[in-house]
N, C-alpha and C positions, 0 to 999 in steps of 0.2 A: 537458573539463568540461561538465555540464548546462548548458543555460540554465534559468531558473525554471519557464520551460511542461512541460519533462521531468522537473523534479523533482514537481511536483504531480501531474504522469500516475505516476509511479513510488513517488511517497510508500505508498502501500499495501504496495506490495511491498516497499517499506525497512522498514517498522516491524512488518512480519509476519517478516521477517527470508527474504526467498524471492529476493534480488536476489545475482546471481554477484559473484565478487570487483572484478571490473570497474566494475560499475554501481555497485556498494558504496561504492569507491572513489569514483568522478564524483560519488557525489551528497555523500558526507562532505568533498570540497575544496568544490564549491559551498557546502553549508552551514556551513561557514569562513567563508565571504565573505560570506553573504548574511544579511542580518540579517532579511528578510522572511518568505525557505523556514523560516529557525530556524522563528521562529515559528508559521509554517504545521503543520510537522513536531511542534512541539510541541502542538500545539493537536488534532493530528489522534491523538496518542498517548493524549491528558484525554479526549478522544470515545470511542477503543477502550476504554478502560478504566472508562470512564464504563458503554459498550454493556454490558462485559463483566459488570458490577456488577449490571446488570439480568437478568433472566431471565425467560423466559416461564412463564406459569401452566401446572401440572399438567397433562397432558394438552393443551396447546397445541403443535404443531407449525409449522415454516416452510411454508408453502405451497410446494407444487410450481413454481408461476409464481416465486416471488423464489429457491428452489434452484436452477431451468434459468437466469434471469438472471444469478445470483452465478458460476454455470460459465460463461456466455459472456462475461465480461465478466475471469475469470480467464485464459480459452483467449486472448481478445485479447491482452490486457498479456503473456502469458507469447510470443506469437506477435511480438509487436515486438519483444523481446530478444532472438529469435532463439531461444529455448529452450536453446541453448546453456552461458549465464551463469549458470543455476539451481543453486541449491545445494538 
């Protein structure tokens, strides 16, 4: 099972739904038990969806600098699971 520091490193990848059956698993019995991560998890779902609600103006694009950050920062998290677990 997680401890809570792994769930919070992970939480992204849970609610994007990009975590292998394993880690799925570890993080769904911790958040059984943990009444903090709920919370976290949940609060981090009302943010996605909050983001998602928004949209950038016409002709607004993401800068080059937050696209290379958002891919290195994916390449990490996916490189400590081993890459393996991805579904």
């Amino acid at each position: 099972m997680f401890r809570c520091s792994e769930v919070a490193e992970r939480a992204s990848l849970l609610i994007d739904g990009e975590l292998g059956p394993w880690q799925r698993f570890n993080m769904k019995l911790h958040l059984a038990m943990c009444r903090g991560c709920r919370a976290f998890i949940t609060q981090m779902r009302i943010t996605r969806d909050l983001t998602r609600m928004t949209s950038l103006p016409e002709g607004q694009h993401i800068s080059p600098e937050i696209e290379a950050a958002l891919a290195r920062r994916r390449s990490r998290s996916i490189g400590k699971s081993g890459g393996s677990e991805r579904v």
